[in-house]
C-alpha positions in Angstrom: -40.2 26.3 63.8 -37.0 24.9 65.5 -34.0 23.8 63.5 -32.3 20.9 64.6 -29.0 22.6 65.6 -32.3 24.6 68.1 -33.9 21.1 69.1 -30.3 19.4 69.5 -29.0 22.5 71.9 -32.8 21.6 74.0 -32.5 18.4 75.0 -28.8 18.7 75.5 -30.1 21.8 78.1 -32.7 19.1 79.6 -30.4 16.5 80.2 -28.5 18.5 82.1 -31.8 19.8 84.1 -32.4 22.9 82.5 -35.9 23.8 80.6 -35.7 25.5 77.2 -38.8 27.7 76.7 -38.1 30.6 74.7 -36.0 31.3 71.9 -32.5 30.1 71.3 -29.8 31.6 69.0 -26.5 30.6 68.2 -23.6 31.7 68.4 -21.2 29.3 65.8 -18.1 32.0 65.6 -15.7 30.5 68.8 -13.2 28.4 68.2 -13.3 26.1 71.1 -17.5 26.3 71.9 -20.5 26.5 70.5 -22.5 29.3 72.0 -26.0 29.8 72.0 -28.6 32.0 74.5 -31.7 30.8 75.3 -34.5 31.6 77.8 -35.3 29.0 80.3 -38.3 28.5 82.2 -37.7 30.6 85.1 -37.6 33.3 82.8 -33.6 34.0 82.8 -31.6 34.2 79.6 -28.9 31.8 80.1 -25.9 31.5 78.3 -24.8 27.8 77.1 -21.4 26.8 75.8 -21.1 23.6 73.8 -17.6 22.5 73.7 -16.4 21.4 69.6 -13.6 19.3 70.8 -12.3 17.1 74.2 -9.4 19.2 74.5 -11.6 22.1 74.8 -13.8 20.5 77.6 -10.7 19.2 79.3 -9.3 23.0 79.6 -12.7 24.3 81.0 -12.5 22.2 84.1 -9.2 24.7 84.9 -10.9 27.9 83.8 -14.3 26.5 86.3 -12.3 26.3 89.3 -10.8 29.6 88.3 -14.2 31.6 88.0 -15.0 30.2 91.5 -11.7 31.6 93.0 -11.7 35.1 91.3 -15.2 35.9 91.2 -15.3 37.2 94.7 -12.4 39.4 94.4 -13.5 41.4 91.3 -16.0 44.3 91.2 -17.4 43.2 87.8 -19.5 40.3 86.7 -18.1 37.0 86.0 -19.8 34.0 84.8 -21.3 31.6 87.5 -21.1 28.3 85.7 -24.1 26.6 87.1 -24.1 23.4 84.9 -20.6 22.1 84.2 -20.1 19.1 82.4 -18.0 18.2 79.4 -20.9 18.1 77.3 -22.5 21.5 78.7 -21.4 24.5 80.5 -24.1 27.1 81.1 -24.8 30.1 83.2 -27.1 33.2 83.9 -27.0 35.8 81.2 -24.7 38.1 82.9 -25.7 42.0 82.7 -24.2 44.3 80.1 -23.9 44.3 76.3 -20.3 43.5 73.8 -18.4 46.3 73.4 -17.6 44.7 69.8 -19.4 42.2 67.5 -18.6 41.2 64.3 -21.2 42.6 61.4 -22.5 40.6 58.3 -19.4 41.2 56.3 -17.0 40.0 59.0 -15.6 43.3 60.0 -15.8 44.9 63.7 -18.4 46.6 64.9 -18.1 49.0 68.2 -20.5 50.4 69.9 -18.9 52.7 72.5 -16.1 55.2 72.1 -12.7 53.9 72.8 -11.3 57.2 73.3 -13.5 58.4 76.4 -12.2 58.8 79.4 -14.7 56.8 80.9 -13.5 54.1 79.7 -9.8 54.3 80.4 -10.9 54.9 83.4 -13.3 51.8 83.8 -10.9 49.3 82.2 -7.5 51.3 84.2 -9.4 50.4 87.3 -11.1 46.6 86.6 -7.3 45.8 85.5 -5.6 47.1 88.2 -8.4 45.2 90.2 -7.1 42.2 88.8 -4.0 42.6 88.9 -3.8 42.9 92.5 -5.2 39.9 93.5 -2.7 37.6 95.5 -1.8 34.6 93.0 -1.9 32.3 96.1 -5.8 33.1 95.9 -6.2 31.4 92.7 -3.3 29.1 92.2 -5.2 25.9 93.3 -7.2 26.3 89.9 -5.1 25.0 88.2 -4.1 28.2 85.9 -0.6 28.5 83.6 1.9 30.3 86.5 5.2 31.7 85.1 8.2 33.8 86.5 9.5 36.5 84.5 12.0 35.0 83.0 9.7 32.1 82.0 7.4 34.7 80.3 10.0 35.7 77.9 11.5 31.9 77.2 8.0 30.5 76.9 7.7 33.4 74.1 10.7 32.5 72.4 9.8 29.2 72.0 6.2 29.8 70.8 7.9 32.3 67.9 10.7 29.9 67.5 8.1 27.2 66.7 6.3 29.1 64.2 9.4 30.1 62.6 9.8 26.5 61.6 6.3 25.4 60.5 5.8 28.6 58.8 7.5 31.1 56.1 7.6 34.1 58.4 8.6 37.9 57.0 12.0 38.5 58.1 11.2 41.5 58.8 9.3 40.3 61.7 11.7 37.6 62.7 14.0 40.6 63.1 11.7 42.5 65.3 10.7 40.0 67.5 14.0 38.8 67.7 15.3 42.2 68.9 12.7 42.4 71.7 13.3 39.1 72.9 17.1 40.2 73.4 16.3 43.4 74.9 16.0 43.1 79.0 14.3 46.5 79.0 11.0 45.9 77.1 10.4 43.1 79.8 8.9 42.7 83.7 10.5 41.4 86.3 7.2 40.5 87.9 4.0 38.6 87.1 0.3 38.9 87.9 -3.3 37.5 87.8 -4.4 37.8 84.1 -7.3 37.4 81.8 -5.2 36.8 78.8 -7.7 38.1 76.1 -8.9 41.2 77.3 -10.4 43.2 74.3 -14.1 44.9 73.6 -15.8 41.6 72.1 -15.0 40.1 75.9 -15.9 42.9 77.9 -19.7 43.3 78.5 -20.8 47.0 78.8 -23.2 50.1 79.5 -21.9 52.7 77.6 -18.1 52.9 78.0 -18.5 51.1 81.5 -17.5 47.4 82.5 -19.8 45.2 83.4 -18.5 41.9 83.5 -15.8 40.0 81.8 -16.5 37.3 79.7 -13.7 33.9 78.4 -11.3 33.1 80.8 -10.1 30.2 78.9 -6.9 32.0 78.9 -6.2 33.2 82.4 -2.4 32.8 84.1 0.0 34.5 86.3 1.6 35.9 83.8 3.1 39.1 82.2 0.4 41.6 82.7 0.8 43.5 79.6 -1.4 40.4 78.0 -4.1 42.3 79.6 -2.9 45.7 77.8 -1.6 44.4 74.5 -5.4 45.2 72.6 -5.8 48.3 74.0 -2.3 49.4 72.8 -3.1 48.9 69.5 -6.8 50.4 69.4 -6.3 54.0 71.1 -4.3 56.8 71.1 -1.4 57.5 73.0 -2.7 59.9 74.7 -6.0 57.0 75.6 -3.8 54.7 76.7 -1.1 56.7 79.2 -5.1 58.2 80.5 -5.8 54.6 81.0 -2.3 53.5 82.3 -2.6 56.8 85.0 -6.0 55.3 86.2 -4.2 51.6 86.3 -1.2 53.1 88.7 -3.8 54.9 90.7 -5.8 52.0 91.4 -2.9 49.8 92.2 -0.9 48.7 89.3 2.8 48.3 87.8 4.2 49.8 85.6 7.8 49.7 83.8 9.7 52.4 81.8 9.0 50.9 78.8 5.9 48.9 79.3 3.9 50.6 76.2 6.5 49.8 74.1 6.2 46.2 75.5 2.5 45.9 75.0 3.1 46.9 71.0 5.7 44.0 70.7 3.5 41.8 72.1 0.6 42.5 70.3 2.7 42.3 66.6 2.8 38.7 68.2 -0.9 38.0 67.4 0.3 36.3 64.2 2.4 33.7 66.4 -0.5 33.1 68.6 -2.9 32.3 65.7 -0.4 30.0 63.8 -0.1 27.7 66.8 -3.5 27.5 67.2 -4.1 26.8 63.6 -1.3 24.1 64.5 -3.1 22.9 67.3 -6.4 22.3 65.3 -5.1 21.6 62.1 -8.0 23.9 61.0 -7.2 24.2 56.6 -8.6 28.0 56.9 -6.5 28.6 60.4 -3.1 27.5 58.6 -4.1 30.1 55.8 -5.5 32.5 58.2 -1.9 32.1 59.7 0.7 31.7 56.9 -0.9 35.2 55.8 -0.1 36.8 59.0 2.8 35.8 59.1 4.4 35.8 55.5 1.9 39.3 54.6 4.2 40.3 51.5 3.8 36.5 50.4 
């Protein structure tokens, strides 16, 4: 029998013209949406994304236009938002399976090898893919756009903030302070990003990308955004495989760009403060003040 969370997400789908027959299940771990799949009449799975706040519906419009713009100049799936409202976004299932979910307990769960050169080369290539796309393609979206040295003073005021809302280690002050200051961790060029490239966005078969999911947080950016995850979750010796594909296919590189893509990933703690900032979320601010203060 259907819950009322089930029967709600049903008529919200019919409103909007779109006929709930099979089964729908719920998603309730994202931030910013409500996700749930359901079958529809026609017999598709269809993915439908409930926003949980204004500001999260007002920020979709961007990523919409987006999807439309960069969809045709990627080799892998993106989603085709067929309904788009601010009370509904939804569109076809699209193919593959998560290369990470989160089990019972919370913790990650993988289900394909990090390590295989399959997949340094499948991700290598989709980001160099990316990466190459001409800005001017996609800059009518509406997407973030920053200059190099933008990148690095748009950082230093998102730690700098945190530094004063938070207790922060000083030990990290002090690294991130010292990267900031150093002119050769950083690019002197921007591309096309994703923002939030890691497993549990990435749908799969086997080590292989299929399509991309969540690009709420797309910009021209620095593109070791798109890196920073994989840094921190493979071996060296995965990562330079990964890198050699990326330079094959098309993409920069700097002399110190690993290095780069470790310091900006021990910055995870900054980005989850000022979202627990932004929300005001009670477990968020301790989520954060954790992170950020660990010997607390």
């Amino acid at each position: 029998m259907p819950t009322d969370r089930e029967a709600t997400i049903r008529e919200l789908a019919r409103a909007h013209g779109l006929e709930i027959s099979g089964t729908v299940s719920v998603n309730e771990l994202g931030l910013d949406f409500q996700v749930a799949i359901a079958e529809a009449a026609d017999g598709l799975s269809w993915v439908l994304r409930i926003p949980r706040r204004p500001d999260a519906a007002n920020r979709a419009a961007v990523e919409g236009r987006f999807l439309s713009a960069i969809a045709p100049h990627l080799s892998v799936a993106v989603p085709d938002w067929q309904i788009h409202t601010a009370e509904l976004i939804a569109y076809p299932l699209l193919p593959g399976d998560p290369g990470l979910t989160i089990d019972e307990r919370g913790g990650p769960r993988w289900h394909f090898d990090v390590e295989s050169p399959e997949y340094a080369a499948s991700l290598g290539n989709f980001l160099a893919e990316l990466h190459t796309v001409d800005p001017a393609l996609v800059r009518d979206s509406g997407i973030p756009e920053l200059s190099p040295a933008e990148v690095r003073q748009h950082k230093r005021e998102d730690i700098d903030r945190v530094v004063c809302e938070f207790e922060v280690a000083p030990e990290l002050s002090r690294r991130w302070n010292q990267w900031l200051d150093d002119d050769s961790y950083w690019p002197t060029f921007t591309t096309v990003t994703h923002g939030e490239v890691y497993p549990a966005h990435q749908l799969m078969d086997g080590p292989t990308n299929l399509s991309i999911l969540d690009w709420t947080t797309a910009a021209i950016s620095d593109p070791a955004r798109d890196f920073m995850f994989h840094r921190a979750s493979v071996s060296a010796a995965a990562f330079e495989a990964t890198i050699a594909h990326y330079v094959q296919a098309g993409g920069r590189v700097w002399p110190r760009f690993a290095d780069h893509c470790a310091e900006l990933y021990s910055t995870s703690p900054v980005e989850l403060g000022l979202f627990a900032l932004q929300t005001g979320d009670p477990e968020l601010l301790s989520a954060a003040r954790a992170q950020l203060n660990p010997s607390d």
